[in-house]
C-alpha angles and dihedrals in degrees: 000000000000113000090240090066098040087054092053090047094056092044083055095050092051087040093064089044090060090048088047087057087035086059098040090052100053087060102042079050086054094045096049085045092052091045093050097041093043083071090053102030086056088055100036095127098193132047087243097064093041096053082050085057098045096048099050084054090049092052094053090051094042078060094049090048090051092053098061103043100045087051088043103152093002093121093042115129122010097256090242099143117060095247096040090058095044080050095049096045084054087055090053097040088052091042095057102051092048087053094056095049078048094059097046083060094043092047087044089055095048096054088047090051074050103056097038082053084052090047098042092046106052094234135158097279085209091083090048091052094047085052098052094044085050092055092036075056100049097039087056090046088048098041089046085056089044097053095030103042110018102036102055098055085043081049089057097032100061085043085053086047092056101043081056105054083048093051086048086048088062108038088051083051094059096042089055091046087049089057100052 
């Protein structure tokens, strides 16, 4: 097997391990937000501070459920044999762009459960622009990463996962010529 391929392979398999952690944080993150908001939410004294509460719980599922359904079949197999882990590492590849084009959505409808709170409310609409500046200002910083960091290495993985279906082509080439 050329080294090239070998080297790809190996990028897939830890690959799937980082996913994997990526995975397991995002609950442990949801666990520690429902533990710390149970307390509050048992003492919230108005409906508005309830719904707050409700919805900030709602938001972190709704980013668990995203998770999983923009990396849907994205663990499956183990990657043992050369073709399956260059698949795999596409899946992954695929599943993570759609779930950051997922949270942008989920962030834009918290601040909007946000800003209809603030409106229905009657509250002071200072704290409801601070906090959408503050998300317009997180989604940038996260996007930025997103184009300037993650992209790039999806971008050459996905060229080293083609040069090495094309090396396996021909190797596989080669092994069937050598047969007949």
């Amino acid at each position: 097997m050329p080294e090239a391929v070998k080297r790809v392979i190996g990028r897939a398999g830890r690959d799937r391990r980082r996913a994997l952690v990526g995975l397991g944080a995002v609950y442990v993150i949801l666990a520690g937000t429902v533990a710390s908001k149970v307390p509050v939410l048992l003492r919230a004294s108005t409906r508005a501070d309830i719904a707050e509460l409700v919805v900030g719980l709602l938001g972190g599922i709704a980013i668990v459920v995203a998770v999983h359904v923009t990396m849907r079949g994205t663990f499956r197999g183990t990657g043992a044999a050369p073709l399956e882990a260059l698949a795999a590492l596409e899946r992954r590849h695929a599943g993570r762009l759609r779930l950051v084009r997922v949270i942008c959505w989920i962030a834009a409808c918290l601040v909007a459960a946000r800003v209809a709170r603030a409106v229905i409310t009657g509250g002071s609409i200072r704290p409801v622009v601070e906090l959408v500046a503050e998300t317009v200002a997180i989604l940038v910083v996260f996007l930025a990463f997103v184009r300037l960091r993650l992209r790039p290495h999806i971008d050459r993985d996905l060229r080293d996962v083609a040069e090495a279906r094309r090396l396996l082509g021909e190797v596989g080439d080669e092994v069937s010529e050598g047969r007949e």
